[in-house]
BAFI-3210 file (N, C-alpha, C; in Angstrom, 3 decimals, decimal comma, padded with zeros to 6 digits):
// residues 222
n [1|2|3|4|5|6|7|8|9|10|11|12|13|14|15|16|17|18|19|20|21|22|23|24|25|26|27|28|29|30|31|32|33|34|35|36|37|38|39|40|41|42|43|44|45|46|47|48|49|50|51|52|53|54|55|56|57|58|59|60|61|62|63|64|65|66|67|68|69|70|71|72|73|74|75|76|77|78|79|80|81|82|83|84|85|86|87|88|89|90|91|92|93|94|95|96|97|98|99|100|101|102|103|104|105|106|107|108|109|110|111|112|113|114|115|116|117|118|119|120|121|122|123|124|125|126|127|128|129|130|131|132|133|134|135|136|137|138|139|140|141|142|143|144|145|146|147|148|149|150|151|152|153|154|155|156|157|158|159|160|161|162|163|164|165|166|167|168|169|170|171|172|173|174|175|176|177|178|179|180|181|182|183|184|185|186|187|188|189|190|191|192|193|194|195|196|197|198|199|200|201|202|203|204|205|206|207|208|209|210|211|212|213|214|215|216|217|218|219|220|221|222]
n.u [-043,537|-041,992|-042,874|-041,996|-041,753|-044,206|-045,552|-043,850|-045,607|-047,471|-047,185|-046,635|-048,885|-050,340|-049,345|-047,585|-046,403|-045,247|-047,280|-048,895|-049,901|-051,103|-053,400|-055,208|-055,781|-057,098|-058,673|-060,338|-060,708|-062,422|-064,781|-065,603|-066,877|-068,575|-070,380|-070,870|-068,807|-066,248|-066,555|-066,657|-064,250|-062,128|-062,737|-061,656|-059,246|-058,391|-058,667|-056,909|-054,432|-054,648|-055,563|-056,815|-060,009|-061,512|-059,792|-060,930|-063,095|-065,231|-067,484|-069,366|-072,490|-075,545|-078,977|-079,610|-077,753|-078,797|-081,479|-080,684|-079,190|-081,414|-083,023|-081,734|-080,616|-083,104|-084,118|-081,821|-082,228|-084,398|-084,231|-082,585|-083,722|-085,768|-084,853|-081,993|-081,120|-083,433|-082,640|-080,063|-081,497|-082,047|-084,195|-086,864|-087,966|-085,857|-084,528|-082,841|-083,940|-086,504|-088,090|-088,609|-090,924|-094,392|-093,178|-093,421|-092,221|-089,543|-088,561|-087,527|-084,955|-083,728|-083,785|-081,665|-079,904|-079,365|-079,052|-077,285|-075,610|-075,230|-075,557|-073,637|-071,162|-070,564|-069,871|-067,801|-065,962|-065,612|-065,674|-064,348|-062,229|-060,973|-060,494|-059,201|-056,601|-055,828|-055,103|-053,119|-051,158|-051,008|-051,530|-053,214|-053,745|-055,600|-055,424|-054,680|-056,937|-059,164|-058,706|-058,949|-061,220|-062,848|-061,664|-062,291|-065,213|-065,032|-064,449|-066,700|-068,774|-067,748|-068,300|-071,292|-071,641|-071,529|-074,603|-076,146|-075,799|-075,003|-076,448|-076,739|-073,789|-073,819|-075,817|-074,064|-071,754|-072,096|-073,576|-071,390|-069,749|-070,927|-071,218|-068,641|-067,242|-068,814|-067,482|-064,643|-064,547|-065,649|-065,394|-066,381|-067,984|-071,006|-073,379|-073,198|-073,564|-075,789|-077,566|-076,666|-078,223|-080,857|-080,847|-081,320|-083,169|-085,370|-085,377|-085,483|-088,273|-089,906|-089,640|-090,849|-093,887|-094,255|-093,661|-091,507|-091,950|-093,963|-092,358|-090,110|-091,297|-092,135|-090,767|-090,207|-091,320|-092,044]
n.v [015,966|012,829|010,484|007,795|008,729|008,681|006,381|004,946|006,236|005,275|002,581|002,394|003,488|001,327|-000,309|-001,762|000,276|003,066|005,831|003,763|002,601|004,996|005,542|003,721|003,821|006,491|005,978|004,011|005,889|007,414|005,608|005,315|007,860|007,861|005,624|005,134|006,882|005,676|003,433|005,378|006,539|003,750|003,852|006,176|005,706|003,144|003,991|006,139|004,829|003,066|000,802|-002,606|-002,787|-005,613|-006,376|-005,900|-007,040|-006,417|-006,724|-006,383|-006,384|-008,583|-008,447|-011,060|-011,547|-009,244|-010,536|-012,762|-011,910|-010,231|-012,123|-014,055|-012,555|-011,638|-014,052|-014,740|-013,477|-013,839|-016,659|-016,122|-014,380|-016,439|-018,934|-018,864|-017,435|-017,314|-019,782|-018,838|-017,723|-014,925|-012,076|-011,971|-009,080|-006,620|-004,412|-002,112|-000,851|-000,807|001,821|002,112|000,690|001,283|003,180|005,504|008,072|007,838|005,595|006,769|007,674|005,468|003,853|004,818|004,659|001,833|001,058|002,721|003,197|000,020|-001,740|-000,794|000,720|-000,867|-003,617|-002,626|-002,011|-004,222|-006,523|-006,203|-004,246|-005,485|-007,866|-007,511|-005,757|-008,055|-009,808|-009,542|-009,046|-011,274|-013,622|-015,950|-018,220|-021,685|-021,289|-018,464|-017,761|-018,571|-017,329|-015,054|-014,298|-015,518|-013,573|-010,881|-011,543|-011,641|-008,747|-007,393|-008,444|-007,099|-004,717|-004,155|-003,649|-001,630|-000,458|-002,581|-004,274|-007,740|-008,988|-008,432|-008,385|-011,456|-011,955|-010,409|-011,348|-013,720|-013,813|-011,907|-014,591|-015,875|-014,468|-013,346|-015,840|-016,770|-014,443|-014,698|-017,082|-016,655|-014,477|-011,258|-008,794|-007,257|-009,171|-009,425|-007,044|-006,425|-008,298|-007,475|-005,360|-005,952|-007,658|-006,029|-004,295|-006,171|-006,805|-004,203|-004,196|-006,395|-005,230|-002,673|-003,521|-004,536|-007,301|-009,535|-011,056|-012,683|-014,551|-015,158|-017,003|-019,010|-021,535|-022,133|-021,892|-018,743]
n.w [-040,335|-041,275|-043,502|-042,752|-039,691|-039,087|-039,273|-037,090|-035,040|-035,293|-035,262|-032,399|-031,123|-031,630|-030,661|-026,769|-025,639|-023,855|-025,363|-026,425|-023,964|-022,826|-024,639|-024,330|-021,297|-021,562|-023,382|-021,610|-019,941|-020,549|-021,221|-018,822|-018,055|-019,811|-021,353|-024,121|-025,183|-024,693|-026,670|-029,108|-028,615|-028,891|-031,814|-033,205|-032,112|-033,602|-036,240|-036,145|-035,919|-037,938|-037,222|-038,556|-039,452|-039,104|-037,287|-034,943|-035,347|-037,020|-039,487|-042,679|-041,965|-042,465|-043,423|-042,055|-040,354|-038,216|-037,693|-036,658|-034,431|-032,781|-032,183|-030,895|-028,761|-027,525|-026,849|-024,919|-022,629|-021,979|-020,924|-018,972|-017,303|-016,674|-015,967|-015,534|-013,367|-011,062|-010,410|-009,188|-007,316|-007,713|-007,128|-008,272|-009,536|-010,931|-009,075|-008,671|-011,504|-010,842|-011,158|-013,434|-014,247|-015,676|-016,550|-018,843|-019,703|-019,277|-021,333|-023,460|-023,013|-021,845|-024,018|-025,657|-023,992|-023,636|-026,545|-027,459|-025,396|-024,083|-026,455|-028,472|-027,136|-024,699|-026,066|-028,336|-026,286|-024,101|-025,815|-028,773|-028,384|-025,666|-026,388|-028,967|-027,958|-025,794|-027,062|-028,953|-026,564|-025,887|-027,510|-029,667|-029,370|-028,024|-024,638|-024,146|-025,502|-024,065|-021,288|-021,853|-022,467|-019,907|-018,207|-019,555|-019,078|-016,275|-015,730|-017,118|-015,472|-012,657|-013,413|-013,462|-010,518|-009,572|-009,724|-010,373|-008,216|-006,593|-008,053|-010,533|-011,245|-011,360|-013,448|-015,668|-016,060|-016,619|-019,049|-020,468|-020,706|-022,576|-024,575|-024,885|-025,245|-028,121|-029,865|-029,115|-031,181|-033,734|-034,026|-034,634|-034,571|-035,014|-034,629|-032,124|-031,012|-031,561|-030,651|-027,670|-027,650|-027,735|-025,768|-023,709|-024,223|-024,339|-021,448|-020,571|-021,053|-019,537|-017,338|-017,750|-018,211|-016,431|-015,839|-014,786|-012,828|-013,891|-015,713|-014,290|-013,056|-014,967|-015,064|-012,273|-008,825|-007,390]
ca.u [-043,339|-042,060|-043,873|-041,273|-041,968|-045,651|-045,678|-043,687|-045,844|-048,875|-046,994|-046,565|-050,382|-050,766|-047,991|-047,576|-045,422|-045,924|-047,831|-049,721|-050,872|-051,779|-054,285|-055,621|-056,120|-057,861|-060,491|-060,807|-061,745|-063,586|-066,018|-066,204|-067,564|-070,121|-069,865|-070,610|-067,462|-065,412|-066,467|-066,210|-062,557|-061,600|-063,067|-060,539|-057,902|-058,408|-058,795|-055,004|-053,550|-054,489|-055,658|-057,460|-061,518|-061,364|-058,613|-061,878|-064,418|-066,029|-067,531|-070,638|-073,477|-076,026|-080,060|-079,786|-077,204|-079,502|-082,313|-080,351|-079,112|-082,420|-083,613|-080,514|-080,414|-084,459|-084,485|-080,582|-082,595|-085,553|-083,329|-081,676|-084,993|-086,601|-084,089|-080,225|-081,115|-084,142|-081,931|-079,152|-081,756|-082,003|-084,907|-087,253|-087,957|-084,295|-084,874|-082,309|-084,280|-087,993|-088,530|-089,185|-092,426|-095,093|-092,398|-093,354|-091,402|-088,462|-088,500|-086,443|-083,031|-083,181|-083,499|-080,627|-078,642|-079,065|-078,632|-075,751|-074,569|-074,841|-075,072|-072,320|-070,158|-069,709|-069,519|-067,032|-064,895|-065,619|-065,325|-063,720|-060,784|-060,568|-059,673|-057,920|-055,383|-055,298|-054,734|-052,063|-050,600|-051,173|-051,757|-054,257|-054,394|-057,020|-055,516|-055,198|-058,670|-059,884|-058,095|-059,173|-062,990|-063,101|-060,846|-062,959|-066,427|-065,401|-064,426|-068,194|-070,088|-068,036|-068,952|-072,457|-072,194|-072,507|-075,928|-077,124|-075,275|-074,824|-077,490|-076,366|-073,080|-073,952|-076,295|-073,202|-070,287|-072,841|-073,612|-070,139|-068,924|-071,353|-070,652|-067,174|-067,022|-069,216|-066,774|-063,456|-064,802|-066,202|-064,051|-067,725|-069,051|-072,503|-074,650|-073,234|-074,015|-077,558|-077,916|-076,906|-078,961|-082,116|-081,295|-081,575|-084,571|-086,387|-085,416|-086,603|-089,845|-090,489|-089,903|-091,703|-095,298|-094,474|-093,834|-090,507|-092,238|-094,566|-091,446|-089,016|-091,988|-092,167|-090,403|-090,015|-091,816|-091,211]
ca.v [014,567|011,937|009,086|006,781|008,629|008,652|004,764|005,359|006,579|004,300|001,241|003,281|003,554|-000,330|-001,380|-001,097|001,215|004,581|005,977|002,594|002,756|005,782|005,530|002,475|004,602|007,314|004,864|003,521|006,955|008,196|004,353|005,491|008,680|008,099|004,407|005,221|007,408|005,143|002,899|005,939|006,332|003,033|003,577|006,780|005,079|002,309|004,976|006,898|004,044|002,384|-000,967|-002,972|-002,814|-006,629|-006,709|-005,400|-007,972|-005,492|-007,274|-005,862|-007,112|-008,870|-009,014|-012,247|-011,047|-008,526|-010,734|-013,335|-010,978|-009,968|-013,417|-014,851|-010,817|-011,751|-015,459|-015,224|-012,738|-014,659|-017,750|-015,630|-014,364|-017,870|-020,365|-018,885|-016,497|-018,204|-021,004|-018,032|-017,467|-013,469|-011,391|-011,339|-007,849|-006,134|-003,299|-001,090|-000,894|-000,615|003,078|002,035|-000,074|002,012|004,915|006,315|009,281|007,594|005,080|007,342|008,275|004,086|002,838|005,277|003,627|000,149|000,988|003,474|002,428|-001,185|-002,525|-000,154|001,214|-002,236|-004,647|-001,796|-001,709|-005,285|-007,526|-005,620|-003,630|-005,719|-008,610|-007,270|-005,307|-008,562|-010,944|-009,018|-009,078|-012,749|-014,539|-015,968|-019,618|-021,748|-021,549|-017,369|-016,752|-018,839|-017,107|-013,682|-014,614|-015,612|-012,430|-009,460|-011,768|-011,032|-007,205|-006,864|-008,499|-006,200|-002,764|-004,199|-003,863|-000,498|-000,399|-003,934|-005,328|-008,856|-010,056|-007,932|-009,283|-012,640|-011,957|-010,226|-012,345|-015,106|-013,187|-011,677|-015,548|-016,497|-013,290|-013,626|-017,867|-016,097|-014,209|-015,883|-018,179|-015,755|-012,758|-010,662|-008,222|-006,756|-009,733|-009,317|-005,841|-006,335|-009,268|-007,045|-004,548|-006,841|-008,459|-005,059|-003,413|-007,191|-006,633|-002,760|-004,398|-007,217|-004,286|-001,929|-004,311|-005,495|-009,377|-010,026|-012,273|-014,194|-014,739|-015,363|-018,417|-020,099|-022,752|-022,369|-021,400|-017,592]
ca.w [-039,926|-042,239|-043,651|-041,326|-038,412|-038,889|-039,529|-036,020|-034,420|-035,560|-034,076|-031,035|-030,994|-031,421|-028,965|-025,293|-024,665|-023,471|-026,138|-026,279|-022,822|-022,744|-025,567|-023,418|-020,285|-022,059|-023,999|-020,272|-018,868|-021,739|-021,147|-017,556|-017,785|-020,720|-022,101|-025,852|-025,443|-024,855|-027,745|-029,790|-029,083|-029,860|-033,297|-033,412|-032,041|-034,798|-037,362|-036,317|-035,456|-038,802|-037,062|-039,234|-038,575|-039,137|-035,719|-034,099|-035,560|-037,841|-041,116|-042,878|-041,466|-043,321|-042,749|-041,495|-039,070|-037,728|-037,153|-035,317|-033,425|-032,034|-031,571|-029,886|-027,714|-026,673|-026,222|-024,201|-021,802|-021,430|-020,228|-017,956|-016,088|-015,835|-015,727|-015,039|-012,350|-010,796|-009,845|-008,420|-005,947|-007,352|-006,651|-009,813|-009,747|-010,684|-007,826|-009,169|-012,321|-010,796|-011,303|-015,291|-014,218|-016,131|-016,658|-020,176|-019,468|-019,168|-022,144|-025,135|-022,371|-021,405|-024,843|-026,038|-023,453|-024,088|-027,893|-027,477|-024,354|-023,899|-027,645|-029,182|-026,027|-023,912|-026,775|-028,769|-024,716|-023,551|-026,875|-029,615|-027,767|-025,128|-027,139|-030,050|-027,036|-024,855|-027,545|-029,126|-025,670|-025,012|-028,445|-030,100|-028,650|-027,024|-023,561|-023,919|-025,633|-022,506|-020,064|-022,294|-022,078|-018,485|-018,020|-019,768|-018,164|-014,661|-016,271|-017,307|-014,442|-012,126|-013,976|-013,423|-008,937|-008,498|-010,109|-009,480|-007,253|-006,811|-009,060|-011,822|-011,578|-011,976|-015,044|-016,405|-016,208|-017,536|-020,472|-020,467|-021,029|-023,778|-026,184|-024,883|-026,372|-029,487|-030,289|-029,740|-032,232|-034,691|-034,271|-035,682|-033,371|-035,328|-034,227|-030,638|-030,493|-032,059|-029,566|-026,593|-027,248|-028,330|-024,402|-022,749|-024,516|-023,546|-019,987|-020,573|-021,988|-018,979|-016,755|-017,775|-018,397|-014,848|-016,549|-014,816|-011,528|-014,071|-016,433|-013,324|-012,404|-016,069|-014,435|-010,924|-007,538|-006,910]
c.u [-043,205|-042,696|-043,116|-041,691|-043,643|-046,310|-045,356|-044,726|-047,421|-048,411|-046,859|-048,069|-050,650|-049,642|-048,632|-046,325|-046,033|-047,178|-049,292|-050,697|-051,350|-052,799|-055,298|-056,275|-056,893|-058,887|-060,767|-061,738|-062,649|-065,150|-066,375|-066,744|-068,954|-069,845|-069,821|-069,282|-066,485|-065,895|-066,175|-064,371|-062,170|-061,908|-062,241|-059,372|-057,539|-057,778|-057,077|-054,174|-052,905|-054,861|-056,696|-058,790|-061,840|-060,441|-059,758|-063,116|-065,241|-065,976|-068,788|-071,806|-074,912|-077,854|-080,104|-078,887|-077,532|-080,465|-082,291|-079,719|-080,500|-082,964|-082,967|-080,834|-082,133|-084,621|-083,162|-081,680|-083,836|-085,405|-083,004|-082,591|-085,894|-085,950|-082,796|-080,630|-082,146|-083,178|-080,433|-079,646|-082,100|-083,797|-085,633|-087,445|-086,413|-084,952|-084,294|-083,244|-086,075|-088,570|-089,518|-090,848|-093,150|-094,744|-092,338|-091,975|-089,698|-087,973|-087,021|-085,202|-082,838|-083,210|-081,984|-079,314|-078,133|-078,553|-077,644|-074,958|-074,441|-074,321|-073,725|-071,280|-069,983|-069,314|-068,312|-065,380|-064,650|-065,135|-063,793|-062,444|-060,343|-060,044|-058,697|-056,580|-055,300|-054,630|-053,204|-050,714|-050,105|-050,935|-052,860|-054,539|-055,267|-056,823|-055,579|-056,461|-059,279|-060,048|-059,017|-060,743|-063,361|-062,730|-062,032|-064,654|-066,509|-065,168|-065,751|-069,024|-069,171|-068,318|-070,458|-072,729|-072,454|-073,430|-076,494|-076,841|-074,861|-075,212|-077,134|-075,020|-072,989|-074,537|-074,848|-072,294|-071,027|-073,166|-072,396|-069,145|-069,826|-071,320|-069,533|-067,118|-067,273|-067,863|-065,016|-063,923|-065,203|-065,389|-065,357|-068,205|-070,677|-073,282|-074,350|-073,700|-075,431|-077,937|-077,991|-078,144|-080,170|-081,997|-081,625|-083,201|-085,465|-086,502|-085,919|-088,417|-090,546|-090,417|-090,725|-093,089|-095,103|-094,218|-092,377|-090,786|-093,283|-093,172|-089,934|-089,825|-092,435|-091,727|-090,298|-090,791|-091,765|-091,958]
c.v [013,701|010,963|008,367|007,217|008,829|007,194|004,544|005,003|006,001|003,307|001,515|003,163|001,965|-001,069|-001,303|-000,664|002,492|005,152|005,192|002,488|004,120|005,675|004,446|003,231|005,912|006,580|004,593|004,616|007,372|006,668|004,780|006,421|008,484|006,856|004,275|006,067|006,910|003,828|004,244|006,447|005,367|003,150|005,096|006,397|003,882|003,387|005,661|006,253|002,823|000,775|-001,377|-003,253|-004,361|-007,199|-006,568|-006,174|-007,003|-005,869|-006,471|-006,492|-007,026|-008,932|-010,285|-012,184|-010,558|-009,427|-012,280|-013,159|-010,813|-011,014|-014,084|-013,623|-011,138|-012,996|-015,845|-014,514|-013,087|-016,009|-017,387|-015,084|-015,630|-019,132|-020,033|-018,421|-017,119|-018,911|-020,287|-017,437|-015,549|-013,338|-011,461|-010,145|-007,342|-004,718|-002,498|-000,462|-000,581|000,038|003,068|001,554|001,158|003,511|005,201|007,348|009,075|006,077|005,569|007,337|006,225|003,014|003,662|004,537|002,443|000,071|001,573|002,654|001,159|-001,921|-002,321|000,038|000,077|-003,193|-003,887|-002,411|-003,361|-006,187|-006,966|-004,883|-004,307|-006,885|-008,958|-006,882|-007,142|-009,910|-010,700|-009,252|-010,393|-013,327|-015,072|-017,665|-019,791|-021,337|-019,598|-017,160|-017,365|-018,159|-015,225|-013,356|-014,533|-014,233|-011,126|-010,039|-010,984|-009,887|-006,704|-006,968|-007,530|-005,126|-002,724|-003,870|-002,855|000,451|-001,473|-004,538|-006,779|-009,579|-009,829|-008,328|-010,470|-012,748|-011,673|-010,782|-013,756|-014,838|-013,143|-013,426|-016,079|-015,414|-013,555|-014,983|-017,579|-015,468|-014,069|-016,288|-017,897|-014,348|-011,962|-010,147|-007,802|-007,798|-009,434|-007,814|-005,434|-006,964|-008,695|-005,931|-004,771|-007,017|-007,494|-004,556|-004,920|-007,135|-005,477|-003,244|-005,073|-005,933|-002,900|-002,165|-004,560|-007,192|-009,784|-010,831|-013,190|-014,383|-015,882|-016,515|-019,143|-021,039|-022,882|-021,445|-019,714|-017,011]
c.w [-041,176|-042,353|-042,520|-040,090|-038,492|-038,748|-037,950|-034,982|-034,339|-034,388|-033,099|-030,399|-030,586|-030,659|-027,686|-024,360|-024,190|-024,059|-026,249|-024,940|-021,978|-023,526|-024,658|-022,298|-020,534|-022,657|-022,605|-019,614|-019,642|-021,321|-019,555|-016,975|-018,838|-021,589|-023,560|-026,074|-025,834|-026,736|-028,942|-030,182|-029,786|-031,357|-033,749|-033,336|-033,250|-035,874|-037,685|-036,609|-036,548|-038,488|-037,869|-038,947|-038,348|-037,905|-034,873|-034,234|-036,330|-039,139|-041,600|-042,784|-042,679|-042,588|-042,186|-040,234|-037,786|-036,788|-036,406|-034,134|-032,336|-031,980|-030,837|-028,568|-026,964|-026,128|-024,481|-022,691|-020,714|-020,898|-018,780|-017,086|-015,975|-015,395|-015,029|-013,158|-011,237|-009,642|-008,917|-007,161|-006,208|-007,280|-007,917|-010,043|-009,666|-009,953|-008,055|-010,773|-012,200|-011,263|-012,622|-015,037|-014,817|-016,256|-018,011|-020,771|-019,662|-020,548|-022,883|-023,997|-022,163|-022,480|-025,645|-024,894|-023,348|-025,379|-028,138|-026,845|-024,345|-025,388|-028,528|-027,939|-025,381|-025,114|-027,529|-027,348|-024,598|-024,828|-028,145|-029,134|-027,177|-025,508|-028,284|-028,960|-026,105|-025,928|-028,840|-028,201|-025,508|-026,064|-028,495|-029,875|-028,030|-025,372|-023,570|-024,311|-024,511|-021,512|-020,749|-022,299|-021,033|-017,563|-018,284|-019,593|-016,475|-014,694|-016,413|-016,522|-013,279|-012,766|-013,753|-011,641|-008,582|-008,796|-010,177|-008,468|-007,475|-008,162|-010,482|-012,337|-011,980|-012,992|-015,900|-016,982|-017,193|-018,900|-020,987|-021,345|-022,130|-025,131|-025,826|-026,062|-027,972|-029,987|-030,562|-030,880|-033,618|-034,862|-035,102|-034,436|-034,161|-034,870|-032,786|-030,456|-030,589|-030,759|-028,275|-026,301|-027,488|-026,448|-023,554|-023,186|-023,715|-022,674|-020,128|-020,748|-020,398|-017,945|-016,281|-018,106|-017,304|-014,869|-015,700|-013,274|-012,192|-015,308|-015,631|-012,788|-013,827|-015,300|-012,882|-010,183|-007,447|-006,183]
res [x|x|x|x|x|x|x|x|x|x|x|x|x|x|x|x|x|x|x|x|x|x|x|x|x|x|x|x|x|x|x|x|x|x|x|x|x|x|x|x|x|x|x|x|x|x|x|x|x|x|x|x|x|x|x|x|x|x|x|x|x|x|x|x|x|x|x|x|x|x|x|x|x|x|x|x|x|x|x|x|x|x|x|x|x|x|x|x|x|x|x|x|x|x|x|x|x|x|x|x|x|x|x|x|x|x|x|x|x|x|x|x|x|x|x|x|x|x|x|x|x|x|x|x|x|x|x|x|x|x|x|x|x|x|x|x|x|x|x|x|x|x|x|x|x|x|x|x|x|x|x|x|x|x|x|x|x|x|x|x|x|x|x|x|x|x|x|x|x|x|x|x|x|x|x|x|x|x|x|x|x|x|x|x|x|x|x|x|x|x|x|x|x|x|x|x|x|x|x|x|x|x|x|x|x|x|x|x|x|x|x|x|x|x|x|x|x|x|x|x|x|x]
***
């Protein structure tokens, strides 16, 4: 293969043509059988394809990055069980999620999945691919990154229904639209991925102490 057709066959990779959407539809199935998968493709498909890690929001993250990450990822979470949700009327106990209450046993497989899966594999799928591919597609204006935010929000709160249901959708998409806005505006995924996976282990945490009906009545009745 010549250098030309290898150059080829890059932009082939970063288009959408054939080629292009296939690569697309394979990261898709690879996130829907094992969600760190799929973030691991895209970071192959980057890699072949030659896209720039900077197209993906990838800068080198700094201690100070880190540890507003995990203060934004614990405080966003702790909003969202006393004040967002609360007022949505959900259930304070997440019921899909009960089993954890005083589940030792089950700790190490549900923090590998918030830290694999949710912090690296959705923010990788949801932020980083899905807005380098849609804004490629669309452009990089205010009225597409709007439309591209609101777009891969209602993408994340459904992947959340058929393991929470309702309730989990609406946390999602609400999250979904404030890392979405974050990063329009920042184009920098490492604090969002710290942040997501700071908001899950906190929900692992209020869950598993039993704290998520005096947390869910800081402010209101429950």
């Amino acid at each position: 293969m010549t250098e030309t057709d290898s150059e080829l066959w890059r932009r082939d990779l970063r288009g959408f043509g054939p080629l292009g959407l296939l690569a697309i539809v394979v990261i898709l199935l690879g996130n829907s059988l094992f969600v760190p998968l799929g973030g691991i493709l895209v970071l192959v498909w980057a890699q072949v394809s030659r896209t720039p890690w900077r197209d993906l929001g990838f800068v080198r993250p700094s201690w100070t990055t880190i540890a507003v990450g995990v203060v934004f990822g614990c405080l966003l979470k702790l909003t969202m069980k006393s004040v967002v949700m609360p007022l949505l009327g959900a259930d304070p106990v997440n019921q899909a999620f009960r089993f954890l209450q005083g589940n030792t046993a089950a700790i190490p497989g549900m923090l590998f999945a918030v830290i694999a899966g949710a912090g690296f594999g959705e923010e990788m799928m949801f932020r980083s691919f899905a807005f380098e591919r849609l804004r490629r597609l669309l452009g990089t204006g205010v009225a597409a990154s709007a439309f591209i935010v609101v777009g891969t929000s209602i993408w994340f709160g459904a992947e959340h229904y058929g393991f929470q249901g309702v309730p989990g959708v609406q946390q999602a998409t609400i999250v979904g639209l404030v890392f979405g806005t974050i990063y329009a505006v920042t184009q920098r995924i490492p604090m969002l991925m710290v942040a997501h996976a700071a908001f899950d282990i906190t929900a692992l945490a209020l869950i598993y102490w039993r704290l998520e009906t005096s947390v869910a009545g800081w402010f209101f009745r429950v």
